[in-house]
ROKOLLO-314398 format. One record per atom (N, C-alpha, C, O): x, y, z; residue in one letter. Coordinates in steps of 0.2 Angstrom, whole numbers, plus 5000, padded with zeros to 4 digits. Layout:
// residues N
XYZa ...
// end
This chain:
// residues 418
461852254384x 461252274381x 461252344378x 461652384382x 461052364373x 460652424370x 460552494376x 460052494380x 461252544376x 460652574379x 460152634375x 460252644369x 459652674380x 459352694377x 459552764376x 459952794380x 459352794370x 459852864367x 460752854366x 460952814362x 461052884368x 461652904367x 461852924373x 462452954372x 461752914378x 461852934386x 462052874390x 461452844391x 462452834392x 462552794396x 462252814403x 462152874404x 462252784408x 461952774414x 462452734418x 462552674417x 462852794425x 463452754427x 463052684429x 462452684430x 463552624430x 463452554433x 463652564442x 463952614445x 463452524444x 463552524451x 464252524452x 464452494447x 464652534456x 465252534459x 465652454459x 465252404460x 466052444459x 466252374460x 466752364464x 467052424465x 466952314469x 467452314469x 468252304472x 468352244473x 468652334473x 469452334470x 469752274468x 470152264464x 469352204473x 469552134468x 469352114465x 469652064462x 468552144462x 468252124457x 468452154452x 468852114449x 468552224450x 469052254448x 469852244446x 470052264440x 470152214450x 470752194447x 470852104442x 471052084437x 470252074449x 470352014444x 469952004435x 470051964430x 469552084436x 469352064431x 469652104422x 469452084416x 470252174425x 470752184422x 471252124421x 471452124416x 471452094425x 471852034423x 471552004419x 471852004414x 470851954419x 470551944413x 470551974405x 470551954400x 470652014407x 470652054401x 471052044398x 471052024392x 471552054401x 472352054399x 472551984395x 472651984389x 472351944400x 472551894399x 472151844389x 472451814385x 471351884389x 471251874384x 471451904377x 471351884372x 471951974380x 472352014374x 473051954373x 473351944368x 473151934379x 473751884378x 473751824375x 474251794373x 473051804374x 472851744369x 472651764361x 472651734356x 472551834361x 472251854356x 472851874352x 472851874346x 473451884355x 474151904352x 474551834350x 474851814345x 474551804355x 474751734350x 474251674347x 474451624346x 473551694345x 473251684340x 473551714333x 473851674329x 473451784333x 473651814327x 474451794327x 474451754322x 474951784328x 475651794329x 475951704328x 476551684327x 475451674329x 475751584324x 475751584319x 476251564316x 475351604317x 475351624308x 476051604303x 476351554300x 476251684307x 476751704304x 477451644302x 477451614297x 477751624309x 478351554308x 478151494303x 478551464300x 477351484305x 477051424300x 477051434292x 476951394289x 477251494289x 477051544283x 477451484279x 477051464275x 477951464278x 478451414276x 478151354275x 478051334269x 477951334280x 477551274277x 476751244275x 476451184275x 476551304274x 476051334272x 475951334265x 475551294262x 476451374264x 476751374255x 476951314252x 476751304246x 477451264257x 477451234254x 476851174253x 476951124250x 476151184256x 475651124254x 475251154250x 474851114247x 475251214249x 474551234245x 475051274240x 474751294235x 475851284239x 475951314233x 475751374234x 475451394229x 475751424238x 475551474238x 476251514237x 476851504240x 475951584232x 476751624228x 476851674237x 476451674242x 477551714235x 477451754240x 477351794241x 477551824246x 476751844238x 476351864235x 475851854241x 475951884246x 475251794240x 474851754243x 474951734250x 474551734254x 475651724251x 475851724256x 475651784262x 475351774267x 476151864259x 476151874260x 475551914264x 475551954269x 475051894260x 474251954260x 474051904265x 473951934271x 474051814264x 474051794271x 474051824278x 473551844281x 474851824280x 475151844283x 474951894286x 474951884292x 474651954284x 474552024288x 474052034283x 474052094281x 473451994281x 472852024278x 472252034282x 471752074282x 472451974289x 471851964293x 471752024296x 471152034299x 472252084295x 472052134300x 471752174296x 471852234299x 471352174290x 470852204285x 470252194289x 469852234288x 470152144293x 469652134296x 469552184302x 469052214303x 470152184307x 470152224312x 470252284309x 470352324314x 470152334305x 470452384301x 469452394303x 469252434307x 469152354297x 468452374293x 467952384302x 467552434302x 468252334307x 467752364312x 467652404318x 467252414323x 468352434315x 468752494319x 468052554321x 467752564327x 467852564317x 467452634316x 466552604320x 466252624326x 466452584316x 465952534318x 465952524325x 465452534329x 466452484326x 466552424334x 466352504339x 465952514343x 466852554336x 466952624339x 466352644342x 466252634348x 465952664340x 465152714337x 464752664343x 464552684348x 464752574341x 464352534344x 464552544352x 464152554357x 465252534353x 465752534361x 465152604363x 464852584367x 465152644361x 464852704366x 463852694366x 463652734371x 463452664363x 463152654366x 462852564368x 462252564371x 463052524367x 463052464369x 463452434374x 463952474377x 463352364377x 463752344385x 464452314378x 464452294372x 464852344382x 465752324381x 465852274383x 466452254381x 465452254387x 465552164388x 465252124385x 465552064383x 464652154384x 464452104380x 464752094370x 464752034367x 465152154367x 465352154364x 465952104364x 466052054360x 466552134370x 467252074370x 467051994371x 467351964368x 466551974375x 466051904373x 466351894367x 466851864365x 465751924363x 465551894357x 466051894353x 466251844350x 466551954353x 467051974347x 467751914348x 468251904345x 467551894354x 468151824354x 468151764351x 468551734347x 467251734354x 466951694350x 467051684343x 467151634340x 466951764339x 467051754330x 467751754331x 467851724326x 468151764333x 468951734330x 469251674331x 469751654328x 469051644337x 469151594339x 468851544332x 469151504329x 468151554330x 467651534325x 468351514320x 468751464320x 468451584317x 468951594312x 469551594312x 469851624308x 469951544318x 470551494321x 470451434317x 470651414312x 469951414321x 469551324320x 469551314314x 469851254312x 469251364308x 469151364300x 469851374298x 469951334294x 470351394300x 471051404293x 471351324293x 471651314289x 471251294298x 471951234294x 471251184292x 471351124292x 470651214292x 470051154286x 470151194278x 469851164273x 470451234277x 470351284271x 470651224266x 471051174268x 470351234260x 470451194254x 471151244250x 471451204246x 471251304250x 471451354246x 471651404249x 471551404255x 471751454245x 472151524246x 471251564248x 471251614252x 470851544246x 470351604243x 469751594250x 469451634253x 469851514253x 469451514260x 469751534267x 469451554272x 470451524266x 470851534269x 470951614271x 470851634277x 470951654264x 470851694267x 470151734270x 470151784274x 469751714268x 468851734271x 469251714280x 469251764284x 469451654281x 469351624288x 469951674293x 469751684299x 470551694289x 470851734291x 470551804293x 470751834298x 470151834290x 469751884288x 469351884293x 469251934296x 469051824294x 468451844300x 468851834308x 468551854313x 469351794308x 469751814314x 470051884316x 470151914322x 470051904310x 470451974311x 469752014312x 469852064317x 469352004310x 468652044313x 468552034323x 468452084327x 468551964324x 468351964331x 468951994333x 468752034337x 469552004330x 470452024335x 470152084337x 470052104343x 470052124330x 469852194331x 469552224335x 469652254340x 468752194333x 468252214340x 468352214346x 468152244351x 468652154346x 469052154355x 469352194356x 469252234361x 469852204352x 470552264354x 470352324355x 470552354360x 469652354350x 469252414352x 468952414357x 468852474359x 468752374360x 468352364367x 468652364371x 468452414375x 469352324372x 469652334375x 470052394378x 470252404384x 470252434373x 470452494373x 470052554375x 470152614375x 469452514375x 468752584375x 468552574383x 468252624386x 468752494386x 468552504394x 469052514398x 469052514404x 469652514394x 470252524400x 470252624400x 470252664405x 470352654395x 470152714392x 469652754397x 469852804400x 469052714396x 468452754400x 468352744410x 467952764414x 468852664410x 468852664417x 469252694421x 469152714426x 470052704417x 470652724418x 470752784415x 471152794410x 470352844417x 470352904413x 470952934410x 471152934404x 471252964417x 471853004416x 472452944416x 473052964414x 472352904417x 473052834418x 472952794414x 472952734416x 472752814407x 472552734401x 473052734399x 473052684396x 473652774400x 474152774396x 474552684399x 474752634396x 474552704407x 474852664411x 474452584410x 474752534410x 473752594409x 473252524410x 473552504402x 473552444400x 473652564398x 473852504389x 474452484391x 474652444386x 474852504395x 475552484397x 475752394397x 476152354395x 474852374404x 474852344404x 474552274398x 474852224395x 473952324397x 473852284390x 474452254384x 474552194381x 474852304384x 475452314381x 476052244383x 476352234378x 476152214387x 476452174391x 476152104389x 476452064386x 475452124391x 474852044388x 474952024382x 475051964381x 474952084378x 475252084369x 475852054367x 475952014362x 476352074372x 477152064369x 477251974373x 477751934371x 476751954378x 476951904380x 476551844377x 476751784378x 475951854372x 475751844368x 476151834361x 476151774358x 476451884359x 476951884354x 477251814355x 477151764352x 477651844360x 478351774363x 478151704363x 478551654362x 477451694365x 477251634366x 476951614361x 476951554361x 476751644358x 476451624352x 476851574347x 476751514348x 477251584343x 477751554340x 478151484344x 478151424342x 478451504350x 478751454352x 478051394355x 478151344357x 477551414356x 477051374358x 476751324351x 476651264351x 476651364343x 476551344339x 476851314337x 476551274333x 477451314337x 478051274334x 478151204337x 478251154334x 478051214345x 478051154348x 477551124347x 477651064347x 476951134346x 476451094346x 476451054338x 476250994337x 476551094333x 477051074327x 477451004328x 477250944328x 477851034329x 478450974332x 478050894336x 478250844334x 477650904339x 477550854344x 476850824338x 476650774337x 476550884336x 475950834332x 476150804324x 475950754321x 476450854322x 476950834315x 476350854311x 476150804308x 475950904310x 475750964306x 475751044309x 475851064315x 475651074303x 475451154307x 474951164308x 474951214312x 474251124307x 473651124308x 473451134317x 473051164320x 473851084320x 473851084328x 473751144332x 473351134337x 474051194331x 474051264335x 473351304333x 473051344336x 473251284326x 472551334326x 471851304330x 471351334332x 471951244330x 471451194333x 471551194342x 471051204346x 472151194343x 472351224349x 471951294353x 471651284358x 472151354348x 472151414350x 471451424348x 471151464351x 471151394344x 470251414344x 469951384348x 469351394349x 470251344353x 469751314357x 470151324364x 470051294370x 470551384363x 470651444371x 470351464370x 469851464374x 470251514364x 469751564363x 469051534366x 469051564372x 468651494364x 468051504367x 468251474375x 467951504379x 468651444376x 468651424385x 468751494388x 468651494394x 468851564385x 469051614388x 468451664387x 468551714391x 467951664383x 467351684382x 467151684387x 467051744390x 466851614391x 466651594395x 466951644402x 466651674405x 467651624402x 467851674409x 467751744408x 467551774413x 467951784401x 467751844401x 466951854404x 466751904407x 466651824402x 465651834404x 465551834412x 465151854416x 466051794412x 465851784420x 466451834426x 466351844432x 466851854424x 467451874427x 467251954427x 467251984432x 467251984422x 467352064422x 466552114424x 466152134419x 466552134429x 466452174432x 465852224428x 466152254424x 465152234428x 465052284423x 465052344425x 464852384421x 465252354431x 465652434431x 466052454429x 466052514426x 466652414430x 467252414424x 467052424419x 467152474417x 466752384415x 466652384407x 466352444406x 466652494404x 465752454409x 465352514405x 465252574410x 464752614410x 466152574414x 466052644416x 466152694414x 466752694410x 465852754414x 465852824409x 466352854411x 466652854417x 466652884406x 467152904404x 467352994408x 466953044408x 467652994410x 467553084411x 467053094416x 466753144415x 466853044421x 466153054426x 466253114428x 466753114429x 465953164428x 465853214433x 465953204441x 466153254444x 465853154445x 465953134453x 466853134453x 467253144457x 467053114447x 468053084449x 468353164451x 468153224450x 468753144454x 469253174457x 469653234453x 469853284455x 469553204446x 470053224442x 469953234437x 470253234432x 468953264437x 468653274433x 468853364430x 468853414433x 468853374423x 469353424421x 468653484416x 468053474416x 468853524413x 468453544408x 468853544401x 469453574401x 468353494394x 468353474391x 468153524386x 468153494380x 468053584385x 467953624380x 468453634373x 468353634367x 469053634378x 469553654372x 469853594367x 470353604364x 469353534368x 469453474365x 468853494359x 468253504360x 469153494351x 468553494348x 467953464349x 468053404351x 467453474348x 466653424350x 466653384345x 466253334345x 467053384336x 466953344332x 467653274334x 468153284336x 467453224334x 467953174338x 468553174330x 469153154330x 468153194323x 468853164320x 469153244317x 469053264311x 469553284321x 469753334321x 470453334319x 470653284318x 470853404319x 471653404315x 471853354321x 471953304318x 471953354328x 472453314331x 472453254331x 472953214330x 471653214331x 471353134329x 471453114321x 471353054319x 471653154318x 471753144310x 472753154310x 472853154304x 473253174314x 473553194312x 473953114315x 474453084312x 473753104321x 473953054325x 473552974322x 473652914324x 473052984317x 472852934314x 473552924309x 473752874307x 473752984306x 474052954301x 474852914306x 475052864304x 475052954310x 475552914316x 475352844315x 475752804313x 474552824317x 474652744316x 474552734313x 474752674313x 474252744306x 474352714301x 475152694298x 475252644295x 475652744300x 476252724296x 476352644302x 476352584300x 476452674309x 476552614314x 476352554311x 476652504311x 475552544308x 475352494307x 475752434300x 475752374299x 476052494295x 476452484290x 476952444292x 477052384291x 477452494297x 477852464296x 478052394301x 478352344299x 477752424309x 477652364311x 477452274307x 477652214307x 476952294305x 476852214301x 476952184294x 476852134291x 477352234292x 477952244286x 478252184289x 478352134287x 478452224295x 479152194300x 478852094300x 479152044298x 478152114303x 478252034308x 477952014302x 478351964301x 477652014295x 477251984292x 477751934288x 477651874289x 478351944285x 478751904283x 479551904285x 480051884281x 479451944293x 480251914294x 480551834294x 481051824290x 480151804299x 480351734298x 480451704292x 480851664291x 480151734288x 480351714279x 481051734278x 481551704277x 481051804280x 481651804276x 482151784281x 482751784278x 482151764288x 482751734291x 482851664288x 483451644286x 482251634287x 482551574284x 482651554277x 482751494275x 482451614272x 482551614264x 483151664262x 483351674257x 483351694267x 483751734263x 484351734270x 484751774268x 484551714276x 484951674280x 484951614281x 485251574285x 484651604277x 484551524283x 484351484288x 484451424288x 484151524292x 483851504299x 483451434298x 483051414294x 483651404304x 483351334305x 482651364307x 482551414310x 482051324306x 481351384311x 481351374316x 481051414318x 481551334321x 481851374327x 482151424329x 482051444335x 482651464325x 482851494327x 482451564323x 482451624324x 482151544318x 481651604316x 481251604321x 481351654325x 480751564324x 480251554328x 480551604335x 480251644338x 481251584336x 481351634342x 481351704340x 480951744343x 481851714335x 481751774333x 481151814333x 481151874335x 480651784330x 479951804330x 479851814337x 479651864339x 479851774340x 479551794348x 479851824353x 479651824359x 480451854351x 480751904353x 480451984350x 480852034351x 480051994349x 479852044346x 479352054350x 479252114350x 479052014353x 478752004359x 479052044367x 478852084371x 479451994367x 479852014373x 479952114373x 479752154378x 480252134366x 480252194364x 479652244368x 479752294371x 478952194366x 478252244367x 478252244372x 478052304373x 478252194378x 478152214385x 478452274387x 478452294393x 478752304385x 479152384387x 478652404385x 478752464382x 478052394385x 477552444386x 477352454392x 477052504392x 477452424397x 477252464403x 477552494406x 477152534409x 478452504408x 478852564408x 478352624404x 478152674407x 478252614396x 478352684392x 477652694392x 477552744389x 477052664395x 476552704397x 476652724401x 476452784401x 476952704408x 477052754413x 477152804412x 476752844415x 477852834408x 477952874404x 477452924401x 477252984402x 477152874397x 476552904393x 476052954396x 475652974393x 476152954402x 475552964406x 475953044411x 475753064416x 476553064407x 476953114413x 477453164407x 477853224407x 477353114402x 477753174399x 477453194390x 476953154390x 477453214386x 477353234381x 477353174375x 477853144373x 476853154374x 476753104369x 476953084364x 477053024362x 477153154357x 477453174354x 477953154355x 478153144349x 478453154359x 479053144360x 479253074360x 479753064356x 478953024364x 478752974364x 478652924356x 478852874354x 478352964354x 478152954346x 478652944342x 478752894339x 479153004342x 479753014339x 480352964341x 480752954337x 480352954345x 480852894348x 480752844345x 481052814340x 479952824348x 479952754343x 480152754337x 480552704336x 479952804331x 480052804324x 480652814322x 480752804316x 481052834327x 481752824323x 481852774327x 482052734323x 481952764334x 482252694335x 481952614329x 482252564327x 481252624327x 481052584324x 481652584318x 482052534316x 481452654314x 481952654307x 482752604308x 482952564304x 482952634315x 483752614313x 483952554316x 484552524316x 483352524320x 483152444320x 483152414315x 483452364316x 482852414311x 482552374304x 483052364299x 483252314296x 483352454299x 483952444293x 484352394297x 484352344295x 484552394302x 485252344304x 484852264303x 485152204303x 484452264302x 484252194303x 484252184297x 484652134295x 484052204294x 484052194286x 484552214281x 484452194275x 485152264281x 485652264278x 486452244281x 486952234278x 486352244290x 486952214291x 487052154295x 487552114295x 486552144298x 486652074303x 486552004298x 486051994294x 487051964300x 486651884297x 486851844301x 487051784299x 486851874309x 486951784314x 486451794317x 486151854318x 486251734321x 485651704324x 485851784331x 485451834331x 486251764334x 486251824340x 486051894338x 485551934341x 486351914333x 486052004331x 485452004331x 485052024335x 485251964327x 484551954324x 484151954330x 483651994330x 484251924334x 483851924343x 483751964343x 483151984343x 484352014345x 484552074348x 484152124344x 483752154348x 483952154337x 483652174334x 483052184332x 482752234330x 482852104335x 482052074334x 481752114340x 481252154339x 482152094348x 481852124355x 481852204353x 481352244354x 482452224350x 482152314349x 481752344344x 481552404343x 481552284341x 481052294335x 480452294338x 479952324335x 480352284342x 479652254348x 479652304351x 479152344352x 480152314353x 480252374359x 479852444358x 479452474362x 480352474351x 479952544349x 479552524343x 479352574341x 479352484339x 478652484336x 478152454340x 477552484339x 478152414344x 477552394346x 477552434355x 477052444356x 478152444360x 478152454364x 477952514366x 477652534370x 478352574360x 478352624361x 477852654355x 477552694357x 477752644348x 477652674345x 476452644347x 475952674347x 476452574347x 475852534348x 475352564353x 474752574353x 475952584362x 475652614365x 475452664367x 475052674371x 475852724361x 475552794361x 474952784359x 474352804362x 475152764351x 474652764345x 473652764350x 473252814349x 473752714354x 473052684355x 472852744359x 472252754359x 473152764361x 473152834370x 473052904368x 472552944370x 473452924363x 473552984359x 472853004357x 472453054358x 472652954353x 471952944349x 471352974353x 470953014350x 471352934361x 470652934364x 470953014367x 470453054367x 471553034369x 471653104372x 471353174367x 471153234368x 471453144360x 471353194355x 470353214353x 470153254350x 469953154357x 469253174358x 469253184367x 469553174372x 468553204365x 468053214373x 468053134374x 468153094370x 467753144380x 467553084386x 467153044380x 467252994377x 466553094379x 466053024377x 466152994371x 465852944369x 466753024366x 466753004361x 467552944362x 467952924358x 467552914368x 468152874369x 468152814365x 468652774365x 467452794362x 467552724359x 467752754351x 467952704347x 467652804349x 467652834343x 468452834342x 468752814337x 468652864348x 469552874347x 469652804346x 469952794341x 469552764349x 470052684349x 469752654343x 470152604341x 469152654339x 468852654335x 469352674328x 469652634324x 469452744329x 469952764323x 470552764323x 470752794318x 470852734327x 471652684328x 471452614327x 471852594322x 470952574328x 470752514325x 470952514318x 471452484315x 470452564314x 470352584308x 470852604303x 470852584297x 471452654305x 472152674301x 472552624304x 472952604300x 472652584311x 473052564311x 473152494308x 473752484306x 472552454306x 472452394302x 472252384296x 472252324294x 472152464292x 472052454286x 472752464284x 472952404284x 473152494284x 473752504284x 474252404285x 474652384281x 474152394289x 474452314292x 474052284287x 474452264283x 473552284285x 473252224282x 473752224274x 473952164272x 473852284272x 474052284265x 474952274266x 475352274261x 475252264272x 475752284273x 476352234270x 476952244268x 476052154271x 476252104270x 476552114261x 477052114258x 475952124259x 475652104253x 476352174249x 476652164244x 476352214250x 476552284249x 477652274250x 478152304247x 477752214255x 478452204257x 478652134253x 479152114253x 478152104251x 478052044245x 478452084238x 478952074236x 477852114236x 478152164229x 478752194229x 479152194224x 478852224235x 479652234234x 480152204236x 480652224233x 480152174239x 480652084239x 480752084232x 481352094230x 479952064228x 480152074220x 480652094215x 480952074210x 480352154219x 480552194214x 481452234215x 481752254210x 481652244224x 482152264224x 482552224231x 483052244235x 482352164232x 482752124235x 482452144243x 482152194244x 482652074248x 482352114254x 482952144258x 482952144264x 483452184254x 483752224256x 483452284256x 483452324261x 483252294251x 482852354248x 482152344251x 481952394253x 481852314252x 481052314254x 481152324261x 480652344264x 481652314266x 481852324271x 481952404273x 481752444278x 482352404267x 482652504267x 482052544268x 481852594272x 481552514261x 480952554259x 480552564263x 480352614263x 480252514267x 479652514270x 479652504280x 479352524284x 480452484278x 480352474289x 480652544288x 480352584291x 481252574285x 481752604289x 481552704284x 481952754284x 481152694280x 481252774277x 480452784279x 480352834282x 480052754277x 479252764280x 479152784286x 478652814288x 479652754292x 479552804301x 479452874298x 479052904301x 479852914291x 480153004294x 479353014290x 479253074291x 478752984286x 478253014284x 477753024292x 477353074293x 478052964297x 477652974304x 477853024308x 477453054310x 478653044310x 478753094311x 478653164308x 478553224311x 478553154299x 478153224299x 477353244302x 477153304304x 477053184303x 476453214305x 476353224311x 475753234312x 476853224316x 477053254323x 476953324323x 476553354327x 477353344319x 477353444318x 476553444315x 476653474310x 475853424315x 475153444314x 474753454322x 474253484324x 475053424325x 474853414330x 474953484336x 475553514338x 474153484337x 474353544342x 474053524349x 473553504349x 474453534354x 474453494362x 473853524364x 473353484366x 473753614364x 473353644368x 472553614366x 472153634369x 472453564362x 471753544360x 471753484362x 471253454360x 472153454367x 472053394369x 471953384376x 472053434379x 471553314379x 471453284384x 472353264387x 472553214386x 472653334390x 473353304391x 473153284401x 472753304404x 473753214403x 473453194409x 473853254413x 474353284412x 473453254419x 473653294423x 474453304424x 474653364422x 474853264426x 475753284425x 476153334420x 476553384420x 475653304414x 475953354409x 475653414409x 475953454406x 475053434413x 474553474408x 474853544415x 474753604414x 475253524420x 475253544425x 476053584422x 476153644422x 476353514419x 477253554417x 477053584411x 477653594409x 476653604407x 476553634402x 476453724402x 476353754396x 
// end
């Protein structure tokens, strides 16, 4: 419900099994929500070939839905701080699950993507909820709880493809999997309404009772400040290059290698496997210097891509590539990104932080497909590989050196060895 003014009102205590089952919930619907989005991609083949769509169309396909999670980044943000966070992740599944159900009725390119669009809308607002109640329940340890999120995501990856593929297989359309996957989505609405905890969801961030309650002054009071603007642009490249990456890999393993689609379909779901190395590197994230963390990712991401793209062309490299491609763009560069953001405002403004990682990280994806289509075009997907996965990391590592630590929300470990 609405609250009133702009001041939340702690919820009663909950707990530790309500609370835990009700984080595993959670988890589990980011785990549905990542191989929702992540079928797509393997299907993109035979997609094209029934509707004739150029690779262009494709591509925008492919990674446009995430113009939706992009548009209610801000929004979802601003809403998450004074409305129930539960009741938002409800609804916000319901509309994508909606806009599952709709894509394999689309007549064309032009409905198709509206239906893609409004899935990428419920993905986003969840993912902003989601990141706004682990954030403000798991204060000083969100790094650790996106770790987990982070695992849900990558095993959603993984399953997504080999799950859509077989159902593929066994039903003798690609239509199968989205009719499938819309109709978890709402079975899982249902369990989230009933499962999650409203203490969890809409506990206040930074309470004054915690333990580890700190003072906040020398965090600017405006939430879009140099450190949340500089680490905006961090995910915005992430968001480039990562769905650069997933938008038309499978294409090009089997348009410019050969890959049988099972072996693209694994490939792609090995990118997955990659992401779950998000809960090691939140651990992490939660004890040493972020930045650091950041930097890793973006060069390991660069010198991933290039090898994928100018020197391997067997099914095994290709694995091995895919899993490190998961690893530091989504494992390491996905789990800062989202952490970094809410560290760089105050408590109350935490739905705002995840809000504007929504926002740069998916405006950025949405066009990303569409962007490694034209240069396929234009300079081969040797060259669109070089261009876009492996030179675009060092524009992220420049805007590391903007960032200044003493203005941040740093967790206790760090703030201690600092």
């Amino acid at each position: 419900m609405i609250q009133r003014g702009t001041q939340r009102t702690a919820p009663a205590e909950a707990g530790r099994t309500a609370v835990m089952l009700g984080f595993t919930v959670l988890c589990l619907s980011y785990l549905l929500n990542a191989m929702d989005r992540q079928v797509f991609y393997p299907l993109v083949p035979e997609i094209r070939a029934e509707f004739g769509f150029s690779l262009d169309q494709a591509g925008l396909l492919a990674t446009g839905f995430t113009l939706g999670l992009a548009l209610t980044g801000v929004p979802a943000g601003y809403l998450l701080d004074r409305m129930s966070r539960k009741t938002i992740v409800v609804v916000s599944v319901v509309v994508y699950s909606a806009g599952t159900v709709a894509i394999p009725l689309a007549a064309g390119f032009f409905d198709m993507a509206v239906y893609r669009l409004i899935s990428g809308v419920g993905e986003g607002v969840q993912a902003t909820a989601i990141y706004a109640i682990i954030g403000a329940y798991y204060f000083h340890r969100r790094a650790l709880a996106a770790g987990f999120i982070g695992v849900a995501f990558g095993l959603g990856v993984f399953l997504g493809p080999v799950i859509g593929q077989g159902l593929v297989t066994a039903s003798g359309t690609w239509r199968t999997p989205f009719y499938v996957f819309g109709v978890a989505g709402l079975v899982m609405a249902l369990i989230l309404l009933v499962a999650v905890p409203k203490a969890m969801s809409e506990a206040l961030a930074g309470r004054s009772d915690a333990p580890d309650a700190a003072d906040y002054d020398h965090v600017p009071a405006n939430p879009y400040n140099r450190n949340s603007l500089a680490f905006a642009i961090t995910s915005a490249v992430s968001g480039l290059v990562f769905y650069g990456f997933l938008g038309l890999y499978p294409t090009f393993l089997r348009e410019a290698l050969s890959f049988a689609p099972g072996q693209a379909a694994l490939a792609a779901s090995l990118v997955g496997f990659g992401a779950m190395m998000a809960l090691p590197v939140g651990w992490l994230a939660d004890r040493v210097d972020q930045r650091l963390l950041l930097a890793v990712g973006f060069v390991g991401t660069a010198l991933s891509t290039l090898l994928a793209y100018t020197v391997a062309t067997g099914p095994v490299a290709q694995y091995v590539l895919a899993f490190l491609v998961g690893t530091f763009a989504s494992g390491v560069l996905f789990t800062n990104c989202t952490t970094v953001l809410q560290r760089s405002v105050r408590p109350e403004h935490v739905g705002r932080g995840a809000g504007l990682f929504i926002l740069t990280y998916y405006v950025a994806a949405a066009v990303s497909g569409l962007v490694f289509a034209r240069l396929v075009a234009g300079i081969g997907w040797q060259g669109a590989g070089l261009v876009q996965l492996t030179l675009l990391p060092l524009l992220g590592l420049a805007a590391l050196a903007l960032v200044d630590p003493r203005r941040m929300l740093l967790p206790p470990a760090v703030r201690k060895a600092a």
